[in-house]
Structures are given as structure tokens and as C-alpha cells.
N, C-alpha and C positions, 0 to 999 in steps of 0.2 A: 504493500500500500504506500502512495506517496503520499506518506502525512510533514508537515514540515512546521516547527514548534520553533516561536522567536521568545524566545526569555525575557528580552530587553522589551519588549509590546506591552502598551497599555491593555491589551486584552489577556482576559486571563488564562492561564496554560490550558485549565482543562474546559475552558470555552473555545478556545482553540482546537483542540481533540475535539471536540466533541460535533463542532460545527464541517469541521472537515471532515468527520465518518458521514454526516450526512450529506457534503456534497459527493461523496465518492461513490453514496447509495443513491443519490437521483439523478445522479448522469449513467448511473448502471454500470460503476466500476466495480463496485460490489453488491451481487446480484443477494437476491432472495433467499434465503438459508445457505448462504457462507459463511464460515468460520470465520470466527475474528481471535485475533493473537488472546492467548492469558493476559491478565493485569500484568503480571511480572514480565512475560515476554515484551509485550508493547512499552512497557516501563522501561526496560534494557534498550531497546530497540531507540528510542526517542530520547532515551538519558535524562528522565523526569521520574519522579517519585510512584511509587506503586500507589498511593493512596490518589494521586489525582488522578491517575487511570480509571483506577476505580469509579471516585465521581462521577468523571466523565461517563463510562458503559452504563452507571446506574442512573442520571440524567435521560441518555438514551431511552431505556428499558421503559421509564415513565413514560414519555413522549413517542411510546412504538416504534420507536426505529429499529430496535436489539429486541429478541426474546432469548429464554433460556431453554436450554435442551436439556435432557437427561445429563447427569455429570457436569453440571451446571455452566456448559460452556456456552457463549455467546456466536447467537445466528444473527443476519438482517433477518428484520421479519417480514414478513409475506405484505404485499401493498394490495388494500383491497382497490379493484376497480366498479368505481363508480357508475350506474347506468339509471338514468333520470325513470320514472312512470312514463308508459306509452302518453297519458291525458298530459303532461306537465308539459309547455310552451314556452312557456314567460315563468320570470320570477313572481307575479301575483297567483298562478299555479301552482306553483311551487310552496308559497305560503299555505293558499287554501288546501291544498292536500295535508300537509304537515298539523294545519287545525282539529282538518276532520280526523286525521289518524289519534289524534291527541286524544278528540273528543271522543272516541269509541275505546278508547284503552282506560279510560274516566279520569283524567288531568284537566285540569281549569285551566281555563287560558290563561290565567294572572300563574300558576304555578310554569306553563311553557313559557310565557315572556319572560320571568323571574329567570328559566335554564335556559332561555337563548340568551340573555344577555349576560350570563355567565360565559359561556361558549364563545359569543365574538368577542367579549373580553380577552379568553384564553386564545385564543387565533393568532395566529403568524402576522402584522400586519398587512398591508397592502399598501400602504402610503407615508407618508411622510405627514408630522407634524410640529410648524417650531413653534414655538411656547418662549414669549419674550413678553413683557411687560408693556414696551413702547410701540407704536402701532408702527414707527417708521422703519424703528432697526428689525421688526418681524419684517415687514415688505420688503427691504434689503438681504435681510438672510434667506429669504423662501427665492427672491431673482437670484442670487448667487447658488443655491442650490439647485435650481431649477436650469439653470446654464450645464451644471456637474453631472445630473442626475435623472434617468430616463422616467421617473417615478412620479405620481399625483404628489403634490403638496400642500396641506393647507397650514393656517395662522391659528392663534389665541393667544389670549395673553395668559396667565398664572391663573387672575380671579375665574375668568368665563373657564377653564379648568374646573376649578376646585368648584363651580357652583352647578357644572353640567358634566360629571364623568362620562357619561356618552360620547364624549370629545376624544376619550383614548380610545373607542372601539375600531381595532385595526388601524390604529397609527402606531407608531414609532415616534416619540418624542425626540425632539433636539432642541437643544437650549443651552443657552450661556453659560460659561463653568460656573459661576457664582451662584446661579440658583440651582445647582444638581439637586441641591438635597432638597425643597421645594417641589420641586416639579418630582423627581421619584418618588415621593412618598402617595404622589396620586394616580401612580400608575401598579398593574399588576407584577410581584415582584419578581417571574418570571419574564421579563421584559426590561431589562435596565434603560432609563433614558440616555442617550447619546449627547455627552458635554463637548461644546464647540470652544474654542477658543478664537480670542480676536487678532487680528496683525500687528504685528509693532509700524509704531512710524519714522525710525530709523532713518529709512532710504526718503523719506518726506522732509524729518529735520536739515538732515545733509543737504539737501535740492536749497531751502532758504538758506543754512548758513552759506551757502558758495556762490548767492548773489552777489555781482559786484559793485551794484547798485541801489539805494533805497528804493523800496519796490510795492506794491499794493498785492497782497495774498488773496484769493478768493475761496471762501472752501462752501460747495454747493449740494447740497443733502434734502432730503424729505422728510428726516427725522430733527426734532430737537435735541433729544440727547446725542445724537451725531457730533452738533455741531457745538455743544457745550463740551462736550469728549475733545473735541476739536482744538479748541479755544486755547484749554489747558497744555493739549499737549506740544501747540507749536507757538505757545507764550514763549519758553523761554526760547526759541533763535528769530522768534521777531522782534526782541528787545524793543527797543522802541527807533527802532532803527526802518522796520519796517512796518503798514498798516495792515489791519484785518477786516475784512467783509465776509458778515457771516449770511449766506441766502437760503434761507428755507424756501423749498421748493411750493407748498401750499400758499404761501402767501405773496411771494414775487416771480416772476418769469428768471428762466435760465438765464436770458439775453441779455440781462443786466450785469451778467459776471463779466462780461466780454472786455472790459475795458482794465481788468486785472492784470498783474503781467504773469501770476502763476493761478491755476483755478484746480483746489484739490475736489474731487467730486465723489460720489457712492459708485453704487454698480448701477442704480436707478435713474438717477441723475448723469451719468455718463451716455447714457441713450440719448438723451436730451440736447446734450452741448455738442454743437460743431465748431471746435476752435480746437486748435494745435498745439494752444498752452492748459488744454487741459490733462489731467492728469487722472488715474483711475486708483481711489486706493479701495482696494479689497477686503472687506470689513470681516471675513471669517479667512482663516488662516488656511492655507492650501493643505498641510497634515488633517485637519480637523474635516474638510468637506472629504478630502479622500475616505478619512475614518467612517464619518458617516454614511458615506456610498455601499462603504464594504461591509456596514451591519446592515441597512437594510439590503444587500444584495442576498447575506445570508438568509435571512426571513423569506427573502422571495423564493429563493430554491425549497424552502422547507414547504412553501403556501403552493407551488406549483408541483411537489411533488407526488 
């Protein structure tokens, strides 16, 4: 099996194991009742501890992917296929059948709504959702993710969260490192939220201090914490050497940056401006959209398998 285990990864080893036995079983590298190595063998094999192995097959085992045989060794287990009722069309079919079978087995509909929404709780997502506070730096991280990522994306902020959990059914959270522990605790713990990190503005500072001239700075956003973010962080090499214009995009037109000599912009606001001194800063960090690409890719292979 080609499993390949990075130590130094923010992910954890035997989430690592364990995600990679399931893409090895839905691409059909390891078929349907094949052995899988002992904990100790795979343990040798990968130069990780017996115990995370362990974890790992036993995570599996819940989730169907592994069952046990006689001698307790680990098989893939059998993948059932799916085949809809001759009557079922559409998904409003598909509901009303699932009602009527409900109702002749004697379950109240409030008892199957109560287990379906258990169920799409527990589900692989299908999309993407970022969970940010301010309405502008969510629209900035959904178009920068949405450039990365072939996947639906929607917004909320933390409260419309916490006042509508229906909001995590089949999403995947992503959100600012600062609020992990916020936003995790309102999702299912089989499911960790996905924490982003922001850019540094390093290569932004350097660009003002290496004017050689006193100059007019333009930094042009949709957000307001963007642009107070902003303020702070390129105070100190605009000394007073050079000015700042801050333009939120709701309230003034782009066009009015035009007359800046440097115009730092979002990813939103860069659609916007046609000029050659503008500049793109990239408000999630290129590590952190990758990370997130590569957990929900995981989920997708689990939801398509």
C-alpha cells in the first residue's frame, strides 16, 4: 500500500492513516475483503507507534470502511450499492417514500426528522462553509477560496451559527485561527473545523519603505476590519513621510483610488480596479487555502464513495 505519513503536518498521524486507507479503498486500490497489514506490521512498516495504528483501523471499523474476520484481522468491507424504488424520480419522491415507509413501521414524523437530522449532521460534507464574524473579510475568504476550490461555498458569521445549527449540515467549517475554539464547539466532533491563517504584509511594508519619494498609499477593501487591519499594519513605514486613503468599497467607487501612487487592494476589490499600481494582497495564506482544499477533498472521496 502506498501510505505516506509526514510527522512535521499539522494533521494528525492517524488522521493521516486513516484518510489515506480510504482513498486507497475508493479508487479501488484496495478492493472488498482484502487484508490489511496487523497494527504492529503497519506500525513497522510506516515507523509510527502501534497505538495510532490502532486508532486509526478502529476509527475505520466505526465508519464501515474495515470489518473484522474471524482471528480478528482487518478486511475492506463490502460497499453496498445503492438502487433508488422503481416510483422515486425526484428528490420530493424520495422524501414521500421515506415518510410512508416511516409511517407503516409506526415512527412519527417528529421522531424521523429528529434521525434525519442526526444523519446529515453525521455526513461527509459536500461544501464548504466560512464562519467569520465581519461580513466583508467572509466575502473575501469565500472569492479566495472559490478561485482554489472546485466546491459550493457559502458564508455566516459565528452568531447566525450558534442561533441556526442547521448551518453545519454538510458543510465543513473554515475560519480564522483565533476563533477555532468558537466555531468547533458548534460543530459535530467528528468533523474538526478547518483554521485559516492570514498573510503577512512583509512584501507590502518593503514596497512603501523603498519609495523614493513622499507618496499617497491607497488601500481599497469591502471590509472594514480590512482596512483598520490595514491602517495599523502599514502605520509604521508610512511615518508621516507618506499619506493614507482608506476606501471602502460600499460606500465610495474604486475610481477614486486612481490618483494614489501605490493602491493595496482585497481579492474582491482587485476585480474592480484597472490600474497598474494596483497591487493584490491575498488575505488567506497560500498553506492554509491549500490545507483546506485537501480536507475537504478528503470528505469528498469519503461522500462519493
Amino acid at each position: 500500500m502506498d501510505i505516506r505519513i509526514d510527522n512535521s503536518s499539522e494533521v494528525p498521524i492517524r488522521h493521516q492513516l486513516a484518510e489515506q486507507i480510504v482513498f486507497l479503498i475508493a479508487t479501488d486500490r484496495l478492493a472488498a475483503g482484502e487484508a490489511l497489514p496487523s497494527v504492529r506490521e503497519m506500525a513497522r512498516r510506516l515507523k509510527i507507534h502501534h497505538n495510532t495504528v490502532s486508532d486509526a483501523y478502529q476509527d475505520l471499523v466505526r465508519r464501515n470502511w474495515l470489518a473484522r474476520r474471524r482471528g480478528s484481522r482487518l478486511v475492506v468491507a463490502p460497499r453496498e450499492t445503492l438502487s433508488p424504488p422503481e416510483d422515486v424520480h425526484s428528490l420530493d419522491d424520495l422524501i414521500n417514500a421515506t415518510i410512508r415507509m416511516a409511517h407503516s413501521l409506526g415512527y412519527s414524523l417528529q421522531s424521523l426528522r429528529e434521525r434525519v437530522r442526526e444523519r446529515l449532521l453525521a455526513a461527509p460534507p459536500d461544501h464548504i462553509l466560512v464562519v467569520e464574524q465581519d461580513a466583508g473579510l467572509r466575502e473575501i475568504m469565500r472569492e479566495e477560496l472559490r478561485a482554489a476550490t472546485p466546491w459550493r461555498i457559502t458564508t455566516c458569521s459565528r452568531d447566525d451559527l450558534a442561533s441556526n445549527s442547521d448551518l453545519a449540515i454538510g458543510a465543513l467549517a473554515i475560519t480564522p485561527q483565533h476563533a477555532i475554539e468558537q466555531v468547533d464547539a458548534l460543530f459535530p466532533k467528528d468533523r474538526p473545523v478547518v483554521p485559516v491563517s492570514f498573510s503577512t504584509a512583509d512584501e507590502h511594508l518593503k514596497r512603501i519603505r523603498e519609495l523614493p519619494e513622499p507618496s499617497t498609499i491607497a488601500v481599497v477593501s469591502v471590509s472594514k476590519v480590512f482596512l483598520a487591519v490595514a491602517r495599523s499594519l502599514l502605520a509604521p513605514a508610512l511615518g508621516k513621510r507618506h499619506s493614507l486613503r482608506e476606501i471602502l468599497l460600499a460606500n465610495e467607487k474604486a475610481s477614486i483610488s486612481r490618483s494614489a501612487d501605490i493602491i493595496f487592494c482585497d481579492s474582491i476589490a482587485k476585480q474592480m480596479l484597472r490600474s497598474s499600481r494596483a497591487i493584490h494582497y491575498h488575505l488567506l495564506s497560500p498553506e492554509s487555502v491549500n490545507y483546506a482544499a485537501n480536507a475537504m477533498r478528503s470528505y469528498a472521496v469519503k461522500l462519493n464513495a
